[in-house]
C-alpha positions in Angstrom: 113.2 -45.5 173.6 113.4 -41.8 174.8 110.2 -39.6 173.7 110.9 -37.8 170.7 111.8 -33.9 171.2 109.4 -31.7 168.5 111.4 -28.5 167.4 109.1 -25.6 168.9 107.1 -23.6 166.4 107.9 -19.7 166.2 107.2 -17.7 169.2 103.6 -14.9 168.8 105.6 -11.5 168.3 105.1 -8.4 166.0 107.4 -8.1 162.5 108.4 -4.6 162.2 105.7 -3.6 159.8 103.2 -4.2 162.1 102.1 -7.8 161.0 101.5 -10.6 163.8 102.7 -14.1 163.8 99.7 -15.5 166.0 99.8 -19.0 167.8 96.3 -21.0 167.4 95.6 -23.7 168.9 92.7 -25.7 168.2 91.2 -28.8 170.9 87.8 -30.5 171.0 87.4 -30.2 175.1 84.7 -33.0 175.6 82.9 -30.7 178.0 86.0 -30.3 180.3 84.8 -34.4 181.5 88.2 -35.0 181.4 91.5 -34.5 183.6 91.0 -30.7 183.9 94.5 -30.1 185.2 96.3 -32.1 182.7 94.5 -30.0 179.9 95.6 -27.1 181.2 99.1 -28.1 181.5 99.0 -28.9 177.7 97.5 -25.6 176.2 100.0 -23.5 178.4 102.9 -25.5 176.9 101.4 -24.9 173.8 101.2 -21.0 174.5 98.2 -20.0 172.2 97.1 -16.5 171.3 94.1 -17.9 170.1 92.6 -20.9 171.8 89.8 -22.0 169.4 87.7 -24.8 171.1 84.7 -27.5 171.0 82.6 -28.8 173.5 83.0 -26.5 176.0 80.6 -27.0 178.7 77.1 -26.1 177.8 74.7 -26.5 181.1 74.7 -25.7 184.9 77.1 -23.3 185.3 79.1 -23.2 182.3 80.6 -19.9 182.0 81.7 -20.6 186.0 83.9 -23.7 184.0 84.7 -21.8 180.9 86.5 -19.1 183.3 88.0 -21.4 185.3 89.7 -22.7 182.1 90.7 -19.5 181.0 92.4 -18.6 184.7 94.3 -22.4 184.5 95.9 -21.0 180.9 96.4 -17.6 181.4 93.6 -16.4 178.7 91.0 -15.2 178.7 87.2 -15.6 177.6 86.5 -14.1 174.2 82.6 -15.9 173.0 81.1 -18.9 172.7 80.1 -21.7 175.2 76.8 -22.3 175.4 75.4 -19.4 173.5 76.8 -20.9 170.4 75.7 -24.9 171.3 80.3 -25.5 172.6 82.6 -23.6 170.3 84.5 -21.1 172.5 86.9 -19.1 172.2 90.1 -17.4 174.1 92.4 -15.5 174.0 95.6 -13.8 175.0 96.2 -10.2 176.0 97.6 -9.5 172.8 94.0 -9.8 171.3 92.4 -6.2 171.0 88.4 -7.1 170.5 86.7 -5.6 167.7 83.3 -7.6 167.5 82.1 -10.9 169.2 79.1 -12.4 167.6 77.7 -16.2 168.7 75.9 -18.6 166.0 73.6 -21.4 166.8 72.9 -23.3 163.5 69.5 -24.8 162.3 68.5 -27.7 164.1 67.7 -31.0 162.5 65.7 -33.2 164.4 67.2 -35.6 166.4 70.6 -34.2 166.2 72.7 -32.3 168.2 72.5 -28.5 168.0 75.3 -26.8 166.1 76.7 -23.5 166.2 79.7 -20.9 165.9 81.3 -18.6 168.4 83.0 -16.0 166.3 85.0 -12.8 167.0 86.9 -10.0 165.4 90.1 -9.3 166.9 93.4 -7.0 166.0 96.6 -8.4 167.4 99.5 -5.4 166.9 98.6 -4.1 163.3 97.0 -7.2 162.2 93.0 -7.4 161.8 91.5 -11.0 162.0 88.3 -12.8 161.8 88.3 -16.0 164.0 85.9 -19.2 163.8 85.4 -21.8 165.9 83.2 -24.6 164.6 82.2 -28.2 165.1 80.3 -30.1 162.6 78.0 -32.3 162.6 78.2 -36.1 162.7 75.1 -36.3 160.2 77.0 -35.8 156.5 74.4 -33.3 154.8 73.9 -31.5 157.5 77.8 -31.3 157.9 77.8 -30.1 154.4 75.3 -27.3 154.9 77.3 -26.4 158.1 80.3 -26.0 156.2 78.6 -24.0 153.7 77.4 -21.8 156.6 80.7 -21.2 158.1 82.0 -19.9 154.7 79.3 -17.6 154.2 79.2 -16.1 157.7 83.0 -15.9 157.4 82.7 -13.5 154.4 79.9 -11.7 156.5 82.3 -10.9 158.9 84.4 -7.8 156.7 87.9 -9.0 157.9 90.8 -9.0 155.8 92.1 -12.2 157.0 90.3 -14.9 159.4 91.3 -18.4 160.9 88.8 -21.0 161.2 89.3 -24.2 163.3 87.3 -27.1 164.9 86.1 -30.7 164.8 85.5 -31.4 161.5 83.9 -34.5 162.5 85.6 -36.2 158.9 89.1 -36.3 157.0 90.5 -34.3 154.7 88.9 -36.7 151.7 85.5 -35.8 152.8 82.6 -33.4 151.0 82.6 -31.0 154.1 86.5 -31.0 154.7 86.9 -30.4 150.9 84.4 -27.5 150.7 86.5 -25.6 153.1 89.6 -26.7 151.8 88.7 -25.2 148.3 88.3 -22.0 150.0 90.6 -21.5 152.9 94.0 -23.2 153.3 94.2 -26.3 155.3 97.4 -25.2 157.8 98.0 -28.8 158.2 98.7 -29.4 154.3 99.9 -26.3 153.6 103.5 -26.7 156.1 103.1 -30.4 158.1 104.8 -30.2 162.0 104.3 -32.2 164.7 102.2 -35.3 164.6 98.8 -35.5 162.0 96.2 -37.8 163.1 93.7 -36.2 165.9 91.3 -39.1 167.4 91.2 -40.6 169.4 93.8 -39.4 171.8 95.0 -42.8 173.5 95.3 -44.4 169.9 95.0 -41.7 167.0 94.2 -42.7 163.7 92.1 -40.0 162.1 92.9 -36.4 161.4 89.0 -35.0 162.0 90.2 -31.8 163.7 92.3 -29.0 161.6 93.4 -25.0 161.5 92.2 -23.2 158.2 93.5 -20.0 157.3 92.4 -17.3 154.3 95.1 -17.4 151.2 96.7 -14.4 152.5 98.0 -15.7 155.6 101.6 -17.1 155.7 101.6 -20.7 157.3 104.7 -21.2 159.2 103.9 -24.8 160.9 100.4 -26.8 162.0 100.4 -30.0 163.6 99.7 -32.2 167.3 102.3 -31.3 169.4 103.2 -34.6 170.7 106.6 -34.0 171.8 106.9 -30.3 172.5 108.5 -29.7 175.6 106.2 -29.2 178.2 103.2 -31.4 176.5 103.4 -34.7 178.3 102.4 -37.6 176.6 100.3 -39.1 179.7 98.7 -35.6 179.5 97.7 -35.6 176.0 95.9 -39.2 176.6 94.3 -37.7 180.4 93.0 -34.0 178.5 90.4 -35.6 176.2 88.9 -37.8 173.9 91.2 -35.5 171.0 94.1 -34.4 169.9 95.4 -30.9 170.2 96.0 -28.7 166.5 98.7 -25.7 167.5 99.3 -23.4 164.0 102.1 -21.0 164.2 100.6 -17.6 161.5 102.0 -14.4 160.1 99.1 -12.7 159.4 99.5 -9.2 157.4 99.2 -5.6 158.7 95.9 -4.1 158.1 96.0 -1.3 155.6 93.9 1.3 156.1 92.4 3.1 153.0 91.6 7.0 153.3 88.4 8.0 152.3 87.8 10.3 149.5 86.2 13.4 150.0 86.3 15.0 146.7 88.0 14.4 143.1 91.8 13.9 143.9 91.2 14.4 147.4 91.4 12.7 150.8 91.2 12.9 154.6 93.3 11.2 157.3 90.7 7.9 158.7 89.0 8.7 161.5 90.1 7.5 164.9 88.7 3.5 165.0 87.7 3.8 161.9 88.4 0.8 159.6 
């Protein structure tokens, strides 16, 4: 039986009133242990703005790997690696960078140390927060982690953010339901492409997912086994996971003129926000 063709999600441009339809992609990269060139081969078919990952390399020379990864799929490096214990991000040309900020988590002994790598980014009139995360395998901890995320996300004074990551549990679970309640779950919101995320030779378990704030329109989230260019020998070579690619409009940022006076107003300052 021929491989099944998956209908491509809309392509990054700029709507005429200055909002952005944004492509993130989300993949847990087992510390790049994996077929490196098949990897890359899958998030250039997937053709991210925003490449929001976990388990970047963390040790000897790991922004040397995390570079080398952003060359192989034409993005570049935007924060995270090993300052924020794996999450990294990337990111496309399109991305203007506004603030960068990495966050390692409190450790609980005899765990792994968590963290986020976070940015601020404006992509043609559109101003967004972005999160990269990956939870703990401990429950409580993964509960205070997610309560973490949420508040640092509010910290971060962006209309409109995207969070993504290795949950590390499915959608019926405390932590995945905490930020659920708050942010939209792509995935739910408008299904595409395939759902379950681990493991990548035999997936049965969707433990990796795109959240977005309410006032970001979800055009499509999903694995995209079976877009053109994603190979199914590559998706199994990559990594231990599945990829999550979520097609966004997010809104123009409207900028408010200060008041000087009663009645009165200036223009905004140049940069000014």
């Amino acid at each position: 039986m021929p491989p099944r063709t998956l209908p491509d999600l809309p392509e990054s441009r700029t709507e005429p009133d200055g909002s952005a339809l944004v492509r993130v992609l989300s993949y847990n990269l087992r510390s790049l242990r994996d077929d490196e060139e098949a990897l890359a081969r899958v998030v250039r078919a997937c053709r991210p703005d925003l490449l929001l990952a976990q388990e970047a390399p963390r040790f000897f020379r790991w922004r040397k790997h995390a570079a080398r990864l952003a060359a192989a799929t034409d993005l570049v490096m935007l924060s995270g690696g090993a300052t924020a214990a794996g999450p990294l991000l990337l990111c496309s040309l399109r991305a203007a960078v506004e603030h960068t900020e990495d966050i390692l988590l409190p450790r609980t002994p005899g765990l792994h140390r968590r963290g986020f790598a976070t940015a601020v980014v404006r992509v043609a009139g559109a101003r967004l927060g972005v999160v990269s995360c990956h939870l703990s395998l401990q429950d409580a901890e993964r509960r205070d982690q997610a309560r973490m995320l949420l508040e640092h996300l509010a910290s971060l004074g962006a209309p409109h953010a995207v969070v993504a990551g290795d949950v590390n549990e499915p959608p019926e679970g405390r932590s995945f339901r905490l930020l659920a309640d708050t942010l939209r779950d792509c995935r739910a919101v408008r299904p595409w492409g395939d759902e379950a995320t681990h493991p990548s030779t035999a997936p049965r378990r969707r433990i990796d997912a795109v959240f977005a704030t309410p006032g970001i329109e979800v055009l499509g989230c999903g694995v995209p086994r079976g877009l053109p260019g994603v190979a199914e020998g590559d998706l199994r070579a990559a990594t231990d996971h599945l990829p999550v690619l979520a097609a966004l409009r997010v809104p123009a940022h409207v900028r408010a003129a200060p008041l000087t006076g009663p009645g009165q107003t200036t223009a905004p300052r140049p940069g000014s926000s």
